[in-house]
C-alpha positions, 0 to 999 in steps of 0.5 A: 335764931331767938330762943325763948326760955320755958320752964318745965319739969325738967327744968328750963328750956331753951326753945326757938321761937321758929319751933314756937311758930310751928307749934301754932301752925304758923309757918313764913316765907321771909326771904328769896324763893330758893330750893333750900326755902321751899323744902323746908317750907314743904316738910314744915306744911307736910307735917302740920298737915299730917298732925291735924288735917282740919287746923288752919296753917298760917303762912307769912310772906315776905318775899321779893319772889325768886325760883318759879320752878321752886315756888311752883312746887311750893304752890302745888303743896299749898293747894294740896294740903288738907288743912286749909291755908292762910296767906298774910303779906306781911310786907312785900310780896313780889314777883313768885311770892305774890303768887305763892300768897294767892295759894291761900284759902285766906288771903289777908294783908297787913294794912302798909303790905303790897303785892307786885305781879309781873311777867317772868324774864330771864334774869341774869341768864346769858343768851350771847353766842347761842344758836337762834334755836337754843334761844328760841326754846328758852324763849318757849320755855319762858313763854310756858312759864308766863302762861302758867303763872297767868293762868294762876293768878287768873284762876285765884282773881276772877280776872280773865287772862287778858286783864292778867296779862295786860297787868303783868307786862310791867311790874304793878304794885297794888297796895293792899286796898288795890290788892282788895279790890282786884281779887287778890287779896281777900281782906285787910287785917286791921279793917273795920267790917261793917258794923264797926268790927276789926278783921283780925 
């Protein structure tokens, strides 16, 4: 971990830049959606929130996705949080962390990010020498899950569950000018709006 160097009364200080970030209500998912990840991501926001209700928190995501059990409760925080929360993809948010991305009041994109959705599957889970009926509620339970993640995207897109679907029968990339236009992402960072400003 990068430390920064601060003078102060006592002396100089060796300060992370993570506790720096923190500070400034910056927060980042940069990495794999694991439990370990989630709850410190959980008790970082849970503080922040509790500081100063009113302050945006920034979170930055980098993530190929992973646990949706996890990121589920990682999402539910994000929405139930007072501060209001800014997504930035800042990279490639996949899979869990493209929905963890659509948790933001703001969701913003750097110019060169993309978003890929997709429905769940089983990964490395292995079904061989299962009776029909422990397959069968794996499969409910995998059902339940696309069904609730469907349920989501289309909640934060204006999409109906049908669109959703059709889009996440295969993994989809949307860059971030496709992510725009598709009710993902809510603007581009870098962006000229009209009359010649920058979105920053």
């Amino acid at each position: 971990m990068a430390n920064r160097i601060m003078e102060s009364s006592r002396g100089y200080d060796a300060i992370s830049l993570e506790d720096e970030f923190l500070r400034n209500r910056k927060v980042f998912l940069d990495d794999t959606v694991t439990p370990e990840s989630v709850n410190e991501l959980i008790k970082q926001l849970m503080f922040l929130d509790n500081e100063d209700s009113g302050a945006e928190i920034t979170l930055y995501i980098n993530s190929p996705g992973g646990s949706v059990q996890d990121g589920l409760a990682l999402y539910d925080v994000l929405r139930l949080v007072k501060a209001p929360v800014r997504t930035v993809a800042a990279g490639m948010a996949a899979s869990m962390g493209a929905v963890l991305f659509l948790a933001g009041d703001k969701r913003e994109m750097l110019k060169h990010s993309k978003i890929m959705i997709h429905d769940p599957s089983f990964h490395s889970k292995n079904i061989g020498g299962q009776k029909s009926h422990e397959i069968q509620h794996a499969l409910d339970d995998l059902n339940e899950c696309r069904e609730a993640l469907a349920q989501i995207i289309a909640e934060r897109t204006g999409k109906s569950i049908e669109e959703v679907y059709e889009v996440t029968a295969n993994d989809t990339y949307f860059n971030a000018s496709e992510a725009l236009e598709w009710g993902l992402a809510t603007a581009i960072i870098g962006e000229k709006k009209k009359g010649g400003r920058r979105h920053e």
